[in-house]
N, C-alpha and C positions, 0 to 999 in steps of 0.2 A: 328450474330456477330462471327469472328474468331478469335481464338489467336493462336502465333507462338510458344512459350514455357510453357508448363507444372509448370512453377515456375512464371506465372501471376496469380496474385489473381483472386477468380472464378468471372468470367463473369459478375454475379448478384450484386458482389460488383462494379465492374469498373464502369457498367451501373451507379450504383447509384452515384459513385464517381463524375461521367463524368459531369451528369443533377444536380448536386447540385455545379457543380464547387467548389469541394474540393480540395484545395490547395495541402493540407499533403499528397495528390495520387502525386504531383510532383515529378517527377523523380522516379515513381516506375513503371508506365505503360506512355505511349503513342497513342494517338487516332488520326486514319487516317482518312480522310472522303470520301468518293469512288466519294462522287456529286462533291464534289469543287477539288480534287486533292491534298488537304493539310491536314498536323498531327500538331496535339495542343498539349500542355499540359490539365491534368485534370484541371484543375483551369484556363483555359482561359473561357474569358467574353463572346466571341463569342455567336451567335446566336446557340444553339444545333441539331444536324441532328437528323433525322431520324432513328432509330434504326438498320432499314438495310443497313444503310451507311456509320457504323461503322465501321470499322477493329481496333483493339489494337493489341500496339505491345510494348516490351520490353523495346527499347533499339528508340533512335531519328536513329540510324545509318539502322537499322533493316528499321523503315521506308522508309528516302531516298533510301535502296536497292530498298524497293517495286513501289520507283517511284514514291512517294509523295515528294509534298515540304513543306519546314516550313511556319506556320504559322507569317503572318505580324505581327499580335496584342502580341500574347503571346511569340514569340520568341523562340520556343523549344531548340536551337541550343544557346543559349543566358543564362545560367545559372546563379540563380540571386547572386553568389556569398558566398553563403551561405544554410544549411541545410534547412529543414521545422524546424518550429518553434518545434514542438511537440519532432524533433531527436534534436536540440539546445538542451532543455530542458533536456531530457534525457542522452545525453554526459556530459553535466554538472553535470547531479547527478551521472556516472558513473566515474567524472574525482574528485569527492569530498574523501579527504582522509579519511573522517568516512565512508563512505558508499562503500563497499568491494564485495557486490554482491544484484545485483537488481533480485527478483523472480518473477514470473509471476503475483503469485497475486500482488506484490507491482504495477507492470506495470498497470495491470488494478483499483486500485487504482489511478495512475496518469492517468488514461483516455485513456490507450492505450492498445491498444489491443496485446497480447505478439505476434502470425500471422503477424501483418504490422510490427512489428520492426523485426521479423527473414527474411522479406522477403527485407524489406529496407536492412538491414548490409550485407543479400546475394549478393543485388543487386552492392552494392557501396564498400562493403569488399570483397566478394569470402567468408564470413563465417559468420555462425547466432550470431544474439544479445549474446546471451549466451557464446559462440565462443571469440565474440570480448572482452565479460570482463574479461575473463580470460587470454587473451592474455596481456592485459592491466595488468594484476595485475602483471602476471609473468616476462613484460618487466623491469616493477617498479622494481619485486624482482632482476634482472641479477643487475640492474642499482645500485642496492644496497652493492650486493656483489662485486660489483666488484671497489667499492668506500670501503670497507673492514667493512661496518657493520655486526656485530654477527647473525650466519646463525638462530640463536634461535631468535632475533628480526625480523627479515625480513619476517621468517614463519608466526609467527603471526598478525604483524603488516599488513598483505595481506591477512589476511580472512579467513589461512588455521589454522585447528584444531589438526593438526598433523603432525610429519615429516614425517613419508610414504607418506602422501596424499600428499603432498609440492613436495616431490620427485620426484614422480609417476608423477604429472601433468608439474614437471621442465624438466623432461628427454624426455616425448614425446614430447615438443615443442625444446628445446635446443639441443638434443642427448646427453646429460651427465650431469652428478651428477652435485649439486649447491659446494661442495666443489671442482670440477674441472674447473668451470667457470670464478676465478676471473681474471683472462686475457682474457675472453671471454667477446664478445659482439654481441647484434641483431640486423641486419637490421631495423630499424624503421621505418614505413611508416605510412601516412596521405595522403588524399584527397585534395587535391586544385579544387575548382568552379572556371572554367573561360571561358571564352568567346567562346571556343572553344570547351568547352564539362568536363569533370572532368579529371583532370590530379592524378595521382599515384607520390607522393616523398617517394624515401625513401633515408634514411641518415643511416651511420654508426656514431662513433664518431670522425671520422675523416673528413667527410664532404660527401657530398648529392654524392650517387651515381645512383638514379633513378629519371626519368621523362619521364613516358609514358600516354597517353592517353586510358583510361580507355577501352576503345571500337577497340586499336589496335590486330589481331589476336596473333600477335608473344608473349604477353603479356606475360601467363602461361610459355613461354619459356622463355623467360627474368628475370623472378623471379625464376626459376629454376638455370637458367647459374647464378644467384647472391648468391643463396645457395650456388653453389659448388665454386663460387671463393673468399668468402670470412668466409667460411665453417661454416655458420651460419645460426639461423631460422631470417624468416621473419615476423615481429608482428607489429600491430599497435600500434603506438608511437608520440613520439613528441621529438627534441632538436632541437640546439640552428640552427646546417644549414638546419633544414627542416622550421622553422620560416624564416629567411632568407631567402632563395629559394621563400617561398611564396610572401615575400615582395617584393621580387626584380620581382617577374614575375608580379605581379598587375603593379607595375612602367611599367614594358614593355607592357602588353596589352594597357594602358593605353598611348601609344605613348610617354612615361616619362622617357625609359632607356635603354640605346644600348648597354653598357659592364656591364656584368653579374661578380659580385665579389663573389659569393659563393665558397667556397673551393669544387673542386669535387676529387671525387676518382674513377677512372673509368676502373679497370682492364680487359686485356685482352691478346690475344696474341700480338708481338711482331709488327706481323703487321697492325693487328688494333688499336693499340695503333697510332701507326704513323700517319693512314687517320686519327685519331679523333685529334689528337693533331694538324694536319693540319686545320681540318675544326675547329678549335676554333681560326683560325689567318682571316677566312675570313671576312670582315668589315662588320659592319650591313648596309642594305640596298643595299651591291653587291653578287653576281654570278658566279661561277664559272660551267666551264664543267668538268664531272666527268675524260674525258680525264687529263683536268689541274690538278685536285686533284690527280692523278696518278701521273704524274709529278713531281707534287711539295711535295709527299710523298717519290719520290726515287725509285717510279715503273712505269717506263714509258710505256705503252704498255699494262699494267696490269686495266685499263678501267674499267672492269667487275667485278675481284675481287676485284675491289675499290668501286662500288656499291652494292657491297655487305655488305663489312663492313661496309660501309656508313648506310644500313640498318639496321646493328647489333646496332647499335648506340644506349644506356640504358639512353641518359639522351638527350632527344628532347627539342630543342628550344636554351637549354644553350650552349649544342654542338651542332652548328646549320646545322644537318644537312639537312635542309629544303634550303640552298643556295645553292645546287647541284642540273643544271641542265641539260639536255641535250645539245650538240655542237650544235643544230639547234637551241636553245632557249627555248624547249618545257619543258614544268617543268618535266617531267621524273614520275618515283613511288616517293610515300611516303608511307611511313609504316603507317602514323595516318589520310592515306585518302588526295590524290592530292587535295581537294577541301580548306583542312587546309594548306596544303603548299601555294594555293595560296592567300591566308587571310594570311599568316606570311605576305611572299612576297610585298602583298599590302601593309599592316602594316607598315612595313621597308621602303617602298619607300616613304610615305608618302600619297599614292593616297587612303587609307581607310577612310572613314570616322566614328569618332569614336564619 
C-alpha cells in the first residue's frame, strides 16, 4: 500500500479503518482500488480488495488526479452534509460556554483519540484541535470587546488565568493589544458540506466575503490577499451571514434558489471590482464569453485580464463566476476544477439530476 502525504494516518491504522468500514475515517483518507479503477470512502459497504490493490490518498481530488473514479455506492464526491458523528460531538462540547478548553486526557475520556482529531481539524481547518479551540475562544474574546464588555470579564470568562497569558495569545492571533481592538474585527470562517466537496465561508460583520472550495490551489493565497485587505486574522467562527450563506447555498444545491441575498463584502482593486460586480448581474442558468464580460465591464479587448480577475474571484458560486465561458462554448478554466463548473452549469440549466 502507498500513501501520497506524510500527514495520512499510518498505514496500519487506514488498513484497519478501511476492513472494518469505519465511518469516523470519512473524510480523513481516501481508498483507491488499482482492480476496479475506483476510490471509496472508508465506510463504504463495498466488497473490500485486496491489500495490494490498495492506494490511500488524502484528499477525493488527489484521487481523481491519479485517475480514479468515484465510487457509485458511497459517493466520495457526495458529502453527507454533515461532520462524523464523533467531530458533531466534539464541536459541540467545544461550542459549550462552561467548557473552555478540552485536554487530551478529556478526549480520550470521550473515546477519542487526541491523533484522529489533530489530524481531522488539519485536514478540514489548516490547524490542530488544540489550534482550533483557541482560536474559538479568542474570536469569542474580540466579539466581546468590541461589543464594549470589561477586558477583566472577557479574560476570564474564556478560560485564561491571566492577563499576560490573554495578551500573549490576543496579539499573536489579532496583531495588537485587546485594549486596541474594539473597532476591530476577525474574519470568521466555517465549513459548509456540499455536494461538491467542502466549501470554506468566511464572514466579517459586515457580510460573507469568502467561498472557496476546500481543495482549490489559490486557496492559501486567498486567505492571505483577505488578511491584508481587510487587516485582520482569520479564525474559526460563526455569524449571522455565514448561517445565511449556508442556508441559501443548501436552497441552491438543492435546485430551490437562483438569487443569492447574502450581504457580501468583496474588496479589491478597482478593476476587479468592476468584472465581479459584472458577473453578479449574469442570470442563473445563462453564459457569457469572457470577451462579453470585458465589454460589459468597460474593457473591451481586455479578454485575458478579465479572466483573470474572474479567477481572482473570493467568493464562488455567489459571484458566479462559473458562467464564464469561452467564445467557442467550451467551459474554459475554473479555479475549483472544470468538472464543478460543469455540475454548476448543469445544476442551473436544469438537466442535473438531483
Amino acid at each position: 500500500m502507498n500513501t501520497t502525504l506524510s500527514t495520512l494516518p499510518p498505514q496500519s491504522e487506514m488498513k484497519r479503518a478501511l476492513y472494518a468500514r469505519d465511518k469516523s475515517y470519512d473524510g480523513i483518507f481516501f481508498a483507491a482500488i488499482k482492480s476496479t479503477g475506483i476510490f471509496c470512502r472508508p465506510g463504504c459497504s463495498s466488497r473490500k480488495p485486496k491489500e495490494e490493490n490498495i492506494v490511500f490518498y488524502p484528499s477525493a481530488r488527489d484521487a481523481m488526479f491519479a485517475g480514479f473514479r468515484a465510487c457509485k455506492k458511497c459517493r466520495p464526491l457526495e458529502l453527507s452534509g454533515s461532520h462524523p458523528e464523533w467531530v458533531k460531538k466534539l464541536m459541540e462540547q467545544v461550542d459549550k460556554s462552561e467548557i473552555k478548553r478540552i485536554k487530551d486526557s478529556q478526549l480520550r475520556k470521550m473515546g477519542i483519540e487526541p491523533a484522529r482529531a489533530r489530524r481531522y481539524f488539519l485536514k478540514n481547518y489548516g490547524i490542530t484541535f488544540h489550534a482550533y479551540q483557541r482560536s474559538r475562544r479568542l474570536s469569542e474574546a474580540l466579539t466581546q470587546i468590541r461589543n464594549g464588555s470589561d477586558l477583566d470579564d472577557v479574560i476570564f470568562s474564556n478560560g485564561y488565568e491571566s492577563h499576560s497569558g490573554f495578551r500573549d495569545a490576543f496579539g499573536k492571533v489579532f496583531g495588537k493589544s485587546p485594549g486596541k481592538s474594539r473597532s476591530s474585527e476577525a474574519v470568521v470562517t466555517s465549513l459548509l458540506e456540499s455536494e461538491l466537496g467542502p466549501i470554506i465561508l468566511g464572514a466579517t460583520s459586515k457580510g460573507l466575503c469568502l467561498a472557496e472550495f476546500t481543495e482549490r490551489r489559490m486557496l492559501e493565497f486567498q486567505l492571505k490577499t483577505l488578511r491584508k485587505r481587510f487587516d485582520s486574522a482569520i479564525v474559526p467562527g460563526n455569524n449571522e451571514h455565514i448561517e445565511q450563506a449556508k442556508a441559501e447555498l443548501k436552497e441552491y444545491f438543492a435546485g430551490n434558489l437562483k438569487n443569492f441575498k447574502v450581504p457580501l463584502v468583496y474588496p479589491g482593486t478597482e478593476f476587479q471590482v468592476k468584472v465581479w460586480n459584472e458577473l453578479r448581474k449574469i442570470p442563473y442558468g445563462k453564459t457569457i464569453s469572457y470577451i462579453e464580460l470585458a465589454e460589459r465591464a468597460g474593457y473591451k479587448g481586455a479578454s485575458r485580464a478579465v479572466g483573470t480577475a474572474n479567477g481572482m474571484n473570493r467568493i464562488a458560486i455567489i459571484i458566479p463566476c462559473h458562467r464564464v465561458v469561452n467564445k467557442n462554448g467550451k467551459l474554459g478554466g475554473y479555479g475549483g476544477g472544470v468538472w464543478r463548473k460543469q455540475w454548476l452549469l448543469d445544476l442551473e440549466r436544469g438537466v442535473l439530476k438531483l
